[in-house]
N, C-alpha and C positions, 0 to 999 in steps of 0.2 A: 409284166409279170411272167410271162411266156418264158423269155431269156431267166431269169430267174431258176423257175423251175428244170428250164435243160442245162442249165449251170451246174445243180444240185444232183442231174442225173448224170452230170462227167463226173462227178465226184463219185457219187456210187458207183459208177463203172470201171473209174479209174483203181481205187480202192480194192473193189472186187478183185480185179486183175493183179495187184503188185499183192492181198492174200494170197492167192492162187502159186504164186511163184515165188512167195517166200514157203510155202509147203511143197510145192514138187519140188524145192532144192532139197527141203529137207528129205522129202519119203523117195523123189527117186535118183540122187545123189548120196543122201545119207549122211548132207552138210548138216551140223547141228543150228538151228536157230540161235542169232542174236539176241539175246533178251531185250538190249537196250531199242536194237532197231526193229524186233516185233514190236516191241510196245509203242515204238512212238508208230505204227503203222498203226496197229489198233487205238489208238490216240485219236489219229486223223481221220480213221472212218468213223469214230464213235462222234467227235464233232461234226463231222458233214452229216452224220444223220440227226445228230442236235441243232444242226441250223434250219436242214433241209426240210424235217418235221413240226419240229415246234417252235423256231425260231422267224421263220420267212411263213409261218400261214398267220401267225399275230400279228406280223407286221403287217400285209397281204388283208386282216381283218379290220386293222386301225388305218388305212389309206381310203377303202372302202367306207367306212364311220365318215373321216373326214373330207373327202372328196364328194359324197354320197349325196343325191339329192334331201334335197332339206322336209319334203314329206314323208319321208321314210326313217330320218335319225335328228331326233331330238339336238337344238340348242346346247343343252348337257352336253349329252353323246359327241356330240363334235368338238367340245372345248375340252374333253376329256382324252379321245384319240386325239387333240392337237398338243394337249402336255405330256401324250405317253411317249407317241409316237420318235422325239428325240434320242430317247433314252435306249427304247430296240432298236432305232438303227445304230447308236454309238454301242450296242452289242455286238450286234451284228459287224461292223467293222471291225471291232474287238476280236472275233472270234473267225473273221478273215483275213486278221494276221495273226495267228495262232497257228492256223492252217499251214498259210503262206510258211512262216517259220519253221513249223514241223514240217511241210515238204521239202524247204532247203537241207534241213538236217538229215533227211530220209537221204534227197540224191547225192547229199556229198558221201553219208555209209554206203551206199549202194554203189560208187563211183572207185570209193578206197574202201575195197573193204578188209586190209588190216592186212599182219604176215602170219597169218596162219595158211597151215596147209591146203594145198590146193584140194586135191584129194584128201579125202581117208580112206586108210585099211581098204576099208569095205567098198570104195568105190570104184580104187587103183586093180584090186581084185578082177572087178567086172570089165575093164579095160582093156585087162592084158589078156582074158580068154575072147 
């Protein structure tokens, strides 16, 4: 579970960072935001924090039920976390190739990002003084 949760912390990091640098193109270039590639950037941090929060501490809760010594969690409780437990990891896989996908689409806009101007106005401006 250890690797799990620093899994979940390269994604908030990673995330953080590719925010970060889609706004200083904007505020200190004066590049205008992609809408399609903000979004799918706010996409991928909004699922890494849906996995990383509520998605991996239920599962993390139902391994625990079913692994768990049998003084501690009821008969029930165990054949209950052994019918859930399939269904959040085929989320869970679901929603890390969402990810996966939304990162390819992120690095190929990020790689080509189109024939629009390199510069604007405003930034050819601060260049040339």
């Amino acid at each position: 579970m250890l690797v799990v949760s620093r899994y979940f912390l390269l994604h908030y990091w990673c995330g953080s960072i590719a925010l970060i640098h889609q706004l200083a193109e904007r505020f200190y270039l004066g590049k205008p935001l992609q809408r399609l590639t903000f979004g799918v950037l706010l996409g991928l941090c909004t699922l890494s924090l849906l996995g990383g929060l509520w998605l991996q501490p239920s599962i993390r809760k139902l391994h625990e039920i079913k692994y768990g010594r049998s003084d501690v969690y009821s008969p029930a409780q165990k054949a209950l976390a052994i019918k859930a437990l399939p269904f959040w990891h085929g989320a869970s896989r679901i929603l890390n190739v969402l990810v996966l996908g939304g990162l390819g689409f992120y690095l190929w806009r990020m790689a080509n990002p189109g024939n629009g101007p390199r510069f604007t106005p405003t930034t050819a401006a601060k260049f040339r003084s």
